[in-house]
C-alpha positions as CSV (number, residue, x, y, z in Angstrom):
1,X,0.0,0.0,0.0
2,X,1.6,3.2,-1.4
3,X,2.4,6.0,1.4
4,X,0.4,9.4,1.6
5,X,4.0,10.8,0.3
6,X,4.0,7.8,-2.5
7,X,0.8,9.2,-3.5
8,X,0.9,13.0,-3.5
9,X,3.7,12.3,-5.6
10,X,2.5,10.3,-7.6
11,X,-0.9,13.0,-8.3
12,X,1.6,15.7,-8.7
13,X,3.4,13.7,-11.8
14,X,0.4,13.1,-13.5
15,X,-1.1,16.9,-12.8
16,X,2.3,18.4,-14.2
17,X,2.8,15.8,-16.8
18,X,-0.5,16.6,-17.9
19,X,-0.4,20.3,-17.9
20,X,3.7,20.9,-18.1
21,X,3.0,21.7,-22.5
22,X,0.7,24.4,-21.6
23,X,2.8,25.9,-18.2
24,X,6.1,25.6,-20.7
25,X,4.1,27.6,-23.6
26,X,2.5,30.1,-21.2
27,X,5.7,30.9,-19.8
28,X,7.7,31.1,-23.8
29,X,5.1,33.8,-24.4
30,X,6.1,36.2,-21.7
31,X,9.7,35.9,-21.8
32,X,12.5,37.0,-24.7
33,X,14.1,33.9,-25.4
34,X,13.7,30.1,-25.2
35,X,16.5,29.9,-22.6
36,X,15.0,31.9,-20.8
37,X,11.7,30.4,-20.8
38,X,13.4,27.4,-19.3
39,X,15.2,28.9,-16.7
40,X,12.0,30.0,-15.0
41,X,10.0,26.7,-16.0
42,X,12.8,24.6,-14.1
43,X,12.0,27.3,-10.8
44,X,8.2,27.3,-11.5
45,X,8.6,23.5,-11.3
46,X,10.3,23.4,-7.9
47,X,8.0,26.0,-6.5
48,X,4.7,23.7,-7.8
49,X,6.1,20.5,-6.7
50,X,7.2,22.4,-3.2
51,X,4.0,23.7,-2.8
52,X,1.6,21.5,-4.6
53,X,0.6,20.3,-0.9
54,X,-2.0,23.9,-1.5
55,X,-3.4,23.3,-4.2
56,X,-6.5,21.3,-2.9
57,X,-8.4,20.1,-6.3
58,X,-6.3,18.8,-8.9
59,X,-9.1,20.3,-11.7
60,X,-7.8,23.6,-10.5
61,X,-3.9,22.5,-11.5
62,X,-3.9,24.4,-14.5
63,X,-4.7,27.4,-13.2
64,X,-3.2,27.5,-9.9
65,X,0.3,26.3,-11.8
66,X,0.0,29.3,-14.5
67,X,-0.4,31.5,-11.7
68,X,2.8,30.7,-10.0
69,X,4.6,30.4,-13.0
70,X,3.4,34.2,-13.7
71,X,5.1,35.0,-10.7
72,X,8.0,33.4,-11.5
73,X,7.7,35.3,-15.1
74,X,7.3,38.8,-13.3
75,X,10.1,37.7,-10.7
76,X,12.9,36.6,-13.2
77,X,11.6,40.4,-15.2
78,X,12.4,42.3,-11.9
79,X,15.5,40.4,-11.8
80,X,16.9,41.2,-15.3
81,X,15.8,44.9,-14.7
82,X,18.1,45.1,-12.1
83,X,21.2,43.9,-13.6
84,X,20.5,46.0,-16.8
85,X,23.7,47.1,-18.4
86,X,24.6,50.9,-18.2
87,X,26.5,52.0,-21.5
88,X,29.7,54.3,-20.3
89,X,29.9,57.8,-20.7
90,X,32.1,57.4,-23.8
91,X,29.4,55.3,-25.4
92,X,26.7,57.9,-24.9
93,X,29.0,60.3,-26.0
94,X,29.2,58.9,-29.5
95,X,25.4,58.4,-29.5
96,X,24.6,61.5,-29.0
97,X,27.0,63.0,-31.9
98,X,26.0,60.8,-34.5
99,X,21.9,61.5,-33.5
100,X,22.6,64.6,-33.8
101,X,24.6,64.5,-36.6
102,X,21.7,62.2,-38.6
103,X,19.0,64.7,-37.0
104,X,19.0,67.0,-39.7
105,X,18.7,64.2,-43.0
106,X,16.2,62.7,-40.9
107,X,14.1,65.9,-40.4
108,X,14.3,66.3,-44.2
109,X,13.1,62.7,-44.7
110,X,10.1,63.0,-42.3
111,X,9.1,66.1,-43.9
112,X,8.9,64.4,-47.3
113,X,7.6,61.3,-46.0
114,X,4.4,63.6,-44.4
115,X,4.5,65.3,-47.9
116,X,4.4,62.0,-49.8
117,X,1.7,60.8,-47.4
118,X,-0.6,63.5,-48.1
119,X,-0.5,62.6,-51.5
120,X,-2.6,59.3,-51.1
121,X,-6.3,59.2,-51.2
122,X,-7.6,60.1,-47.8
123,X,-9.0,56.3,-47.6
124,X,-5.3,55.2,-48.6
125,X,-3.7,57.1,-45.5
126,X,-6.6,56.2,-43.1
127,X,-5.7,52.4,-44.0
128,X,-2.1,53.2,-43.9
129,X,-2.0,54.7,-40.5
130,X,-4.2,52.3,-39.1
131,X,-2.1,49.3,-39.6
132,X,1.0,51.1,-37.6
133,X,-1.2,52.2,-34.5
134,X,0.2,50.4,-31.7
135,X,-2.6,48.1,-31.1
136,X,-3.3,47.3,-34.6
137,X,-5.2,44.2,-35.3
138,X,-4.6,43.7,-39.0
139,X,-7.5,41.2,-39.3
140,X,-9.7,43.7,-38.9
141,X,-7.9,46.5,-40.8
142,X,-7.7,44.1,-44.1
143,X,-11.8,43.2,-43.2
144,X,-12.6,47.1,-43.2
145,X,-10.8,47.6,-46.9
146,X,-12.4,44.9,-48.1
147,X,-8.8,42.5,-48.9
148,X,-8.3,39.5,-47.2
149,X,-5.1,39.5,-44.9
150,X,-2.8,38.2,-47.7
151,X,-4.1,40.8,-49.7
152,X,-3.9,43.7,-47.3
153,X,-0.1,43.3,-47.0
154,X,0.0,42.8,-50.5
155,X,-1.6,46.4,-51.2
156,X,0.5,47.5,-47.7
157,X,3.8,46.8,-49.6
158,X,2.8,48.6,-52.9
159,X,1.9,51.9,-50.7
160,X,5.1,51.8,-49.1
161,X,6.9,51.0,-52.3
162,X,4.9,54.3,-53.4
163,X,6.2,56.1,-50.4
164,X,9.7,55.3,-50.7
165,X,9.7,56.0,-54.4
166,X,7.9,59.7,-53.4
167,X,10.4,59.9,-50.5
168,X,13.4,59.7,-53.4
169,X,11.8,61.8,-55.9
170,X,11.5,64.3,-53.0
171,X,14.9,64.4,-51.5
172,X,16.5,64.5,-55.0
173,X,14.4,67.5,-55.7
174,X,15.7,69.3,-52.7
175,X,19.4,68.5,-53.5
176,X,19.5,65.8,-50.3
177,X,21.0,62.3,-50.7
């Protein structure tokens, strides 16, 4: 007759085996890099098995796991902010001139972008601005011209083709490179 040990052990392996795919996923989608992801699934998996004695009903396993592994997420983040690298004096130095230096073609280049862009059709720009809002869902942007998705980038890549070529015609006008 298997121990109480023997068995919460043995309910934990087949909760996590069972579940591990979607903990391993749910953490991949928070974090930068695949390493990374399983640095923090090895400590999630300690902290589940060390405290897997809480988590009363095993239906709730899922959830209660991707909720310590979200801490685990958000502790490894306030980790790496911490040990962030600080680029020397020197370094910022040389950023600085060249931004600066850069500032002025890149003024000229805005300007003749904004130009170029009030050039489209004001249904053109409205689409074109759209799809580089920060929260742009291009499903819905491609539904609302009427293009499937395939077919929105499709158009999306002629416009800014268009642009650029504007851009150029622009610049070369003014005398810029």
């Amino acid at each position: 007759m298997p121990s109480v040990e023997q068995e919460q052990h043995q309910r934990f392996l087949r909760a996590f085996a069972t579940h591990e795919p979607a903990i391993r996923a749910f953490i991949r989608r928070l974090l930068p890099s695949r390493a990374d992801a399983d640095d923090v699934m090895q400590e999630a998996a300690i902290t589940l098995w060390e405290k897997f004695p809480e988590c009363n009903e095993e239906p709730d396993f899922r959830a209660w796991a991707f909720g310590v592994a979200r801490y685990k997420v958000l502790s490894w983040l306030r980790d790496k902010r911490r040990d962030r690298l600080v680029l020397s004096e020197q370094t910022v130095e040389l950023l600085a001139t060249e931004t600066a230096r850069d500032e002025a073609n890149l003024a000229r280049q805005r300007a003749a972008l904004e130009r170029c862009a009030d050039k489209l059709e004001p249904q053109q720009r409205s689409l074109l601005f759209a799809a580089y809002q920060p929260e742009a869902r291009i499903l819905e942007i491609a539904a609302k011209s009427g293009r499937t998705v395939a077919g929105f980038y499709q158009w999306l890549h002629r416009i800014r083709r268009q642009l650029l070529d504007c851009v150029r015609r622009e610049l070369k006008q003014e005398g810029s490179p």
